[in-house]
Every structure is written in structure tokens, then in C-alpha cells.
ZAMARGU-4260 file (C-alpha; in steps of 0.2 Angstrom, whole numbers, plus 5000, padded with zeros to 4 digits):
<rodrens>
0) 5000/5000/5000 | 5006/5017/4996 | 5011/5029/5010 | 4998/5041/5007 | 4985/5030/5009
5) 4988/5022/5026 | 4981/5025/5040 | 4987/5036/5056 | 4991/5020/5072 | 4976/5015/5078
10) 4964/5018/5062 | 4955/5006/5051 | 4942/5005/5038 | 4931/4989/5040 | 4915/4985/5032
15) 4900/4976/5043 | 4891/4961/5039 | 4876/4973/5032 | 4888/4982/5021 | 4891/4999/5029
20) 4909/5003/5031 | 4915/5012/5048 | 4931/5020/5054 | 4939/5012/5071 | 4949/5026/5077
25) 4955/5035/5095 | 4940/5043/5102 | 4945/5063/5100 | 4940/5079/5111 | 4927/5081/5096
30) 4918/5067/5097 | 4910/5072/5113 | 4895/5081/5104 | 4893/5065/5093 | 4893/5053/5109
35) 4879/5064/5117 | 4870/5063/5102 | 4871/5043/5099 | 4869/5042/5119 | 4849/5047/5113
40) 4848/5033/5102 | 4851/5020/5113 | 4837/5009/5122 | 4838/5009/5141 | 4844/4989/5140
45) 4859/4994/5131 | 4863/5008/5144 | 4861/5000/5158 | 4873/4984/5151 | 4887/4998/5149
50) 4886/5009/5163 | 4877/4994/5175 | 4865/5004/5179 | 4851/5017/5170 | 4857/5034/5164
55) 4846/5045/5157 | 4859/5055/5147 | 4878/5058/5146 | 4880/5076/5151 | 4891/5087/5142
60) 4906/5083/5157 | 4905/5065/5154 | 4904/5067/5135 | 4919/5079/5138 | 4926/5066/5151
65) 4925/5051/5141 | 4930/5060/5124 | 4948/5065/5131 | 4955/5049/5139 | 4970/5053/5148
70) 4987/5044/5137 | 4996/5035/5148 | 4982/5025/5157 | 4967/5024/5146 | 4965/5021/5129
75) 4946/5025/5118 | 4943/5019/5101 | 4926/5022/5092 | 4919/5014/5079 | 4908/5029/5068
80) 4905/5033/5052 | 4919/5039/5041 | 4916/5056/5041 | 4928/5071/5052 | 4927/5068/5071
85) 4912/5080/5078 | 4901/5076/5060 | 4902/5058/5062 | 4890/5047/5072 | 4897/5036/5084
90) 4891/5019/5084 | 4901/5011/5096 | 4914/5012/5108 | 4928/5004/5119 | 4941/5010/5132
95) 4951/5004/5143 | 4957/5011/5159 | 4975/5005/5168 | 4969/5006/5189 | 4981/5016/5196
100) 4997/5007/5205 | 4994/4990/5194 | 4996/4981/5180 | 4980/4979/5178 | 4965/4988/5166
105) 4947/4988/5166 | 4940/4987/5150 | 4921/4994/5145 | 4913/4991/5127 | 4895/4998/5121
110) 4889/4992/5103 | 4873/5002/5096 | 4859/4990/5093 | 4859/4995/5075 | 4875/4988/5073
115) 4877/4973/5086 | 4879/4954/5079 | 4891/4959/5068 | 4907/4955/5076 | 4911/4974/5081
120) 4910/4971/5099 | 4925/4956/5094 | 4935/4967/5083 | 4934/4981/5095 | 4938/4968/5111
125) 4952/4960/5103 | 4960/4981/5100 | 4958/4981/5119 | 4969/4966/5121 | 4981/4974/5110
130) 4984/4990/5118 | 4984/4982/5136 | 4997/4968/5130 | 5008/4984/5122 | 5007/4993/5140
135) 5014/4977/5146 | 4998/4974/5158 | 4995/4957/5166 | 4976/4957/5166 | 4963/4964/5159
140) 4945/4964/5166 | 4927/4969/5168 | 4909/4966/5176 | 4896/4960/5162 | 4879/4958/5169
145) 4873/4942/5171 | 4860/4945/5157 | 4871/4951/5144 | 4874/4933/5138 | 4881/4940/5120
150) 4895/4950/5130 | 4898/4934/5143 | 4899/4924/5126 | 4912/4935/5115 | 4924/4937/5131
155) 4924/4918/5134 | 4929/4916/5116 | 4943/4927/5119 | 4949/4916/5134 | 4942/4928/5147
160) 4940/4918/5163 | 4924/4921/5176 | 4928/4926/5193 | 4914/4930/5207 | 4908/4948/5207
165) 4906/4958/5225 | 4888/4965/5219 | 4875/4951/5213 | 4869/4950/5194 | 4888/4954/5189
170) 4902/4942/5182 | 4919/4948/5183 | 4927/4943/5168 | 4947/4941/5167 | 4960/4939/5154
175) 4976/4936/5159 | 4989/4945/5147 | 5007/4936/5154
</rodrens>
């Protein structure tokens, strides 16, 4: 491939199962108006299976917050159309967060309804994985609700291993990285 024609680290250009192509990218400062916008979108289920409890809306400081990860200890990709950041609509999206004095990150993923089922959540998981292994982690980990069974499916695939969660209806997922 020519020079001009690659991607910045971190960017790619898939196409989903239903034939609509996406960017995966960093999350940027400018994607917090897009995120508040998708947020709208969503069905309470889908919410509450991200954040593990409802929220109504993402205010304009968690938009901000969640749009400006910090670079040494968390790292954000969207999957959105591939338009500028700011015009495009996210559609999905992943971080993961390094806890502070471990080796250890905590991974979240949310996948729109409108484009689930299509092996986003997996692609974007297995970017996760990447990132954490280059930061030279030893785990990464999450708590899935006990009703999201495609979410506990897809990390079991991956080798995730389930641990008891301290609050009920949560699994605490674990991948270990060494």
C-alpha cells in the first residue's frame, strides 16, 4: 500500500456484515457532541449493560470526560462513520482504563443495537487486548451483567475467565495477558 493511503496508528476501515463501512479510530476531544447525540439513540437495556445501571443522558462533562481519555492510562477507540470527528455518528465504543498502581486495566465496550451481531463488539475487544498487552499489563477485566449473555459469550471466546463479582447479577470477567 502506498504511503499516502495508510492509516494514522490505531485507524481502520472495515465494512460490517450489512455492508456499511466504519472507521475504528481513537476517540478525539470532538467526538463528545457525537457521543451525546448517539447516547439518545440507545434503548435503556443497552445503557444499563454499559454503565450497570440506568442513565438517562451523558452530560456534556461525561461526554467531555469520556472523549479526552488521559494517554498514559486509558485508551478509547470508536467505531463511527467515516466522516471528520464531531460530523460523524458514533456507533460504538471501547476504552480501557490502567487502575492506578497495577498492571491491571478495566475494559468497558458499548455496541449500538443498530450495529450489534456483527462481530464489532469482537473486533473492538480483541484492540483492547492489543493496547493492554503493548502497555505490558498482566490482566485485563470487567463486570458483564449476568443478562448480557452476548457480551459473557464473546469474552469467553477470547479466553476471558469468570471470577465472582462483589455485587449480585455481575460476572467479573478476566483475561490474563502474561
Amino acid at each position: 500500500m502506498a504511503a499516502r493511503n495508510r492509516l494514522p496508528p490505531w485507524h481502520e476501515e472495515i465494512r460490517l456484515a450489512n455492508g456499511r463501512d466504519i472507521l475504528i479510530r481513537p476517540i478525539r476531544a470532538d467526538d463528545a457532541g457525537p457521543l451525546r447525540a448517539g447516547f439518545t439513540l440507545l434503548q435503556p437495556d443497552e445503557v444499563r449493560q454499559r454503565f450497570l445501571y440506568a442513565v438517562k443522558e451523558l452530560s456534556p462533562e461525561m461526554a467531555q470526560r469520556l472523549s479526552q481519555p488521559h494517554p498514559k492510562t486509558e485508551f478509547a477507540l470508536v467505531a463511527a462513520e467515516p466522516l471528520p470527528a464531531g460530523e460523524a455518528l458514533v456507533g460504538a465504543v471501547a476504552r480501557a482504563s490502567i487502575m492506578p498502581g497495577t498492571r491491571e486495566a478495566e475494559f468497558a465496550i458499548l455496541v449500538s443495537r443498530y450495529i450489534a451481531g456483527m462481530g464489532l463488539g469482537r473486533h473492538l475487544m480483541r484492540r483492547l487486548v492489543r493496547w493492554a498487552r503493548g502497555k505490558k499489563l498482566q490482566r485485563l477485566y470487567g463486570d458483564v451483567l449476568e443478562s448480557n449473555q452476548p457480551m459473557l459469550s464473546l469474552v469467553q471466546s477470547l479466553g476471558f475467565r469468570r471470577e465472582l463479582a462483589d455485587t449480585p447479577g455481575l460476572i467479573h470477567v478476566v483475561l490474563d495477558l502474561e
